[in-house]
VEXDREN-2710 file (C-alpha; in Angstrom, 1 decimal):
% VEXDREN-2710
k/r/px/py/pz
1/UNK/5.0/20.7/-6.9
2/UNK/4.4/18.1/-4.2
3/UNK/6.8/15.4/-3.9
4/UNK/5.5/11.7/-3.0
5/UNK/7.8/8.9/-3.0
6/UNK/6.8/4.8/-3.6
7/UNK/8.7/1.8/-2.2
8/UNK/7.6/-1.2/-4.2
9/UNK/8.6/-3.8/-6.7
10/UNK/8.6/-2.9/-10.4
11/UNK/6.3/-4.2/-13.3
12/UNK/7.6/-4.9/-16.1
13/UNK/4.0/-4.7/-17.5
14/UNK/3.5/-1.2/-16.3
15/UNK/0.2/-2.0/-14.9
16/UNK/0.9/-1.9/-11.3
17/UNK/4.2/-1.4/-8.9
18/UNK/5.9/1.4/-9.0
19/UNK/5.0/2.3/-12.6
20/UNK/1.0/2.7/-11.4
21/UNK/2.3/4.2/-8.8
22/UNK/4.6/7.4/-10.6
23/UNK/1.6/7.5/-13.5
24/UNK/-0.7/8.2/-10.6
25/UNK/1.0/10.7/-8.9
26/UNK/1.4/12.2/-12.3
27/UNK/-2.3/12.4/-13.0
28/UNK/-2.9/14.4/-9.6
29/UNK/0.5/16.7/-10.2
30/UNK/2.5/15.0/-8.0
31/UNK/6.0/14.6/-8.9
32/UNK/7.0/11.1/-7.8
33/UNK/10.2/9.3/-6.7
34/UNK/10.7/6.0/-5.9
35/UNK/12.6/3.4/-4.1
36/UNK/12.6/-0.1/-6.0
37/UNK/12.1/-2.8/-3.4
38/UNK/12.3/-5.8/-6.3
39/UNK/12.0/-6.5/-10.0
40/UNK/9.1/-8.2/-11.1
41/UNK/9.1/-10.7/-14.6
42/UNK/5.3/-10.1/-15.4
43/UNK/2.5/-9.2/-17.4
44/UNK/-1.1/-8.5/-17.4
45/UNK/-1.9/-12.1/-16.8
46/UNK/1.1/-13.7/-14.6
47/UNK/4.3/-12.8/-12.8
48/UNK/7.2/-15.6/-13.5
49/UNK/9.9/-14.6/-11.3
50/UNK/11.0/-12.0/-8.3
51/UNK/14.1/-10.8/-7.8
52/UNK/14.3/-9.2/-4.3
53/UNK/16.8/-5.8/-4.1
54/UNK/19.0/-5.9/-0.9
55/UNK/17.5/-4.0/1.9
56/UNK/20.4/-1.9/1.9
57/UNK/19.9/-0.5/-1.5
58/UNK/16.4/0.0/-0.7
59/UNK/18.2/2.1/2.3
60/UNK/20.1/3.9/0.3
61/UNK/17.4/4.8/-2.2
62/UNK/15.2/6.2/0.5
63/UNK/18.1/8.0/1.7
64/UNK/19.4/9.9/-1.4
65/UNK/15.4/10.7/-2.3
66/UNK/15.2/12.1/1.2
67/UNK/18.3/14.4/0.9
68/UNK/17.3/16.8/-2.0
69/UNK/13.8/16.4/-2.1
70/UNK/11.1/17.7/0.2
71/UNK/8.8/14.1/0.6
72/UNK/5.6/15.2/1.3
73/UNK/4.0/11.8/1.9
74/UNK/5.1/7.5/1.0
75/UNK/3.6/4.7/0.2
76/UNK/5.0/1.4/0.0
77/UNK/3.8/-1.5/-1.9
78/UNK/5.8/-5.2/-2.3
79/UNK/7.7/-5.6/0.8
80/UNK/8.6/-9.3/0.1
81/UNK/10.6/-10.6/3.2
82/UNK/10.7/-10.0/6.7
83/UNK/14.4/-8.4/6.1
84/UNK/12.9/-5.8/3.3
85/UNK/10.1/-4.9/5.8
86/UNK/12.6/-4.1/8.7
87/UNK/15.1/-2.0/6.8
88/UNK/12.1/0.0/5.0
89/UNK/10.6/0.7/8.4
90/UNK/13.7/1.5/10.2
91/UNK/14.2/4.4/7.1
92/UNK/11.1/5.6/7.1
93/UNK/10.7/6.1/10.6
94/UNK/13.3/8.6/10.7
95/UNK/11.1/10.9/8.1
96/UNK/8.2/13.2/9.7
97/UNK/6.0/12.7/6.2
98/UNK/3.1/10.4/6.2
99/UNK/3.0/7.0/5.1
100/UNK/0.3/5.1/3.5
101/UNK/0.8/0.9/3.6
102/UNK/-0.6/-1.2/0.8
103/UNK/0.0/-4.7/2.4
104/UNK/0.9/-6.3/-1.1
105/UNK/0.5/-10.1/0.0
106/UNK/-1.0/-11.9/-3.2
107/UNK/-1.0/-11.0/-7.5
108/UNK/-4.2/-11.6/-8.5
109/UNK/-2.6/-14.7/-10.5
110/UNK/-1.8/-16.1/-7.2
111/UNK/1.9/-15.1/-6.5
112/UNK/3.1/-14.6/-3.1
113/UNK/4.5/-10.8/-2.7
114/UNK/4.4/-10.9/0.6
115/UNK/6.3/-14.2/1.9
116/UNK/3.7/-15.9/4.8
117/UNK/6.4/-16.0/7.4
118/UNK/6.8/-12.7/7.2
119/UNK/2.9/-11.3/7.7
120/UNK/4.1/-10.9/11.7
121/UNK/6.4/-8.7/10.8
122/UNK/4.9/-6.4/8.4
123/UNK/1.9/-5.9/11.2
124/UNK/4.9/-5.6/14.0
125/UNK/6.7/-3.4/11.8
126/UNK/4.9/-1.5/9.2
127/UNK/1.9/-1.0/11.5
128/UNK/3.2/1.8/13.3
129/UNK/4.9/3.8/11.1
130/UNK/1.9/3.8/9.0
131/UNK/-0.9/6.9/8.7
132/UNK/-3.2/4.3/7.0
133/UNK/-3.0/0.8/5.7
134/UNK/-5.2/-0.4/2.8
135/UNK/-6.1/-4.2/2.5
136/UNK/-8.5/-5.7/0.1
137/UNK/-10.7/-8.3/1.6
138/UNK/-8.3/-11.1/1.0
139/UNK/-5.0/-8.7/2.8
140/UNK/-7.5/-8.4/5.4
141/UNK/-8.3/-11.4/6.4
142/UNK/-5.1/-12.6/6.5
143/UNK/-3.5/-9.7/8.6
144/UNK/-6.9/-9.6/11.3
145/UNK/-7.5/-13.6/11.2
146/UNK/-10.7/-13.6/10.6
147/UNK/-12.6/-14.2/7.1
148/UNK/-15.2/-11.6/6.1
149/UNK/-18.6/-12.6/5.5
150/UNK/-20.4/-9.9/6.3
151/UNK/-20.7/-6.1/7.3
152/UNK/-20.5/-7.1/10.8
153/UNK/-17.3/-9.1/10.0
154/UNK/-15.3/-5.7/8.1
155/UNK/-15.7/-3.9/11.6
156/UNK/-15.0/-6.9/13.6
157/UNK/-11.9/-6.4/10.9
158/UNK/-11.2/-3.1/11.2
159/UNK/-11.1/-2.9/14.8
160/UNK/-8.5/-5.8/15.4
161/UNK/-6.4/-4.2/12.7
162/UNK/-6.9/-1.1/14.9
163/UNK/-5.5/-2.9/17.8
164/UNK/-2.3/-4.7/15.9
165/UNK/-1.0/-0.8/15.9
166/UNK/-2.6/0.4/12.9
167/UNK/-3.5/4.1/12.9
168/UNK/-6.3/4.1/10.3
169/UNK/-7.5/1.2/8.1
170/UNK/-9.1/1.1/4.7
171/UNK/-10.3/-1.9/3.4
172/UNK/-11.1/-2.0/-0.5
173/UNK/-14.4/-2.7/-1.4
174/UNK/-13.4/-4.2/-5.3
175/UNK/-14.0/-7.7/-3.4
176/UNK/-17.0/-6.8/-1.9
177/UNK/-20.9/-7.5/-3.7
178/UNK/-21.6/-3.8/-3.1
179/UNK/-18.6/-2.5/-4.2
180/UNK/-17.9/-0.2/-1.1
181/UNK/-14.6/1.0/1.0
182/UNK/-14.7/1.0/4.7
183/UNK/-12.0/3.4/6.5
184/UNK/-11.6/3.6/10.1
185/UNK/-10.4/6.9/11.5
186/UNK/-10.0/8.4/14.7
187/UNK/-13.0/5.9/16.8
188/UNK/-15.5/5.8/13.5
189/UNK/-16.0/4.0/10.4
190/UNK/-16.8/5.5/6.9
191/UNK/-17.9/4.0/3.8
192/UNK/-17.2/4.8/0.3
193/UNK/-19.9/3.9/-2.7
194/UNK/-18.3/2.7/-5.6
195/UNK/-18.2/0.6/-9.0
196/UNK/-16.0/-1.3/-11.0
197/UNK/-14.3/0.3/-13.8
198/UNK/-14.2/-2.2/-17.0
199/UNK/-11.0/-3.0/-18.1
200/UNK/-8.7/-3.0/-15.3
201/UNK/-6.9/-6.3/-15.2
202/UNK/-4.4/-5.4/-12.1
203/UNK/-2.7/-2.8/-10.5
204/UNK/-6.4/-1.4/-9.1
205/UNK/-5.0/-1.8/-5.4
206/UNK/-1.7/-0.2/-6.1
207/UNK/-3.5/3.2/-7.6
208/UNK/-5.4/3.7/-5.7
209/UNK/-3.1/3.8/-2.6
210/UNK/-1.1/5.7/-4.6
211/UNK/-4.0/8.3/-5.7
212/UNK/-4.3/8.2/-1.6
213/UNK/-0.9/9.2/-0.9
214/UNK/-0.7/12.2/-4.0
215/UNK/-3.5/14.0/-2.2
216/UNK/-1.9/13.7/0.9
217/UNK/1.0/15.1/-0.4
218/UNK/-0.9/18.0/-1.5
219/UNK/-2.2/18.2/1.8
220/UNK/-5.6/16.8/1.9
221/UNK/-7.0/15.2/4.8
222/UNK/-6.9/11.3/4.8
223/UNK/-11.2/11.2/4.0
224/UNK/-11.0/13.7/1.2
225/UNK/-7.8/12.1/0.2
226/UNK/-10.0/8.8/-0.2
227/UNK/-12.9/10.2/-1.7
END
């Protein structure tokens, strides 16, 4: 069985984190490991309190995963503090598998995840380790620095992204009026048609970067792996 491995905070509503995560990878037989980056007091309406893990124990998670299982492909989610981002960066880049980057930056009750000093260094640092980052509208606008209005705005987007260091970018459409994903791979851009599910309260983002990083892990190409 394929092997993909999370670092992100847990939720202790099991809606999003690391426990969307493992349930995703699950649902695409994946068998899923995980690095805990922080502990999260939440549910499906607020988060109360982080607690941020040392960056050495996130090390050493990463560390113990990657010496008896074969990681076929990351993600990462909460990376709170500029220290977190550097230690989880440093790790992964010593690991050949590919790793998809959910910049986690806001809850959609409006708590910070990803602390606004450290934006700089998650696009310094996470960047280019990363096979494909995947901002909603909101992530994206604050990593490019520019607010999106319009069509012509998500691929004035995506290209800046493109030259911060990012290898490929998907941008979520759930945001968007007509519900559509736009990834930009290898020079070109490609949408995605979608619609909202009912029901979902939160942890949307989180699987589906993590349904992204399963089929990767099985060896699908990033557009199929999207689609």
């Amino acid at each position: 069985m394929p092997v993909a491995l999370t670092v992100a905070g847990s939720d202790s509503g099991g809606g999003a984190g690391v426990q969307a995560d493992l349930k995703t990878f699950s649902v695409f037989y994946v068998h899923g490991v995980c690095a805990i980056t922080g502990i999260t007091v939440q549910n499906t309406l607020k988060i109360e309190e982080v607690y941020d893990l040392p960056p050495s124990l996130i090390k050493k998670q990463i560390e113990i995963l990657a010496e008896d299982f074969k990681i076929n492909s990351a993600k990462t989610g909460m990376l709170r503090n500029d220290k977190i981002i550097k230690e989880v960066a440093k790790t992964l880049s010593k690991y050949d598998f590919p790793v998809v980057a959910d910049p986690v930056i806001l809850s959609k009750s409006g708590y910070e995840l990803l602390q606004e000093d450290a934006i700089d260094d998650f696009i310094e640092f996470i960047f280019p380790i990363s096979y494909v980052i995947t901002p909603n509208r909101y992530e994206a606008e604050k990593l490019s620095g520019i607010k999106i209005k319009s069509k012509i705005d998500i691929e004035k987007s995506l290209k800046i992204l493109k030259k911060k260091g990012a290898n490929s970018i998907l941008i979520k459409g759930g945001h968007f009026g007509n519900k559509t994903d736009y990834l930009y791979h290898e020079g070109k851009i490609f949408e995605y048609k979608g619609k909202n599910i009912k029901g979902c309260k939160h942890g949307v983002g989180c699987s589906f970067s993590a349904a992204i990083t399963a089929n990767i892990a099985k060896g699908i190409d990033l557009k199929e792996s999207i689609r």
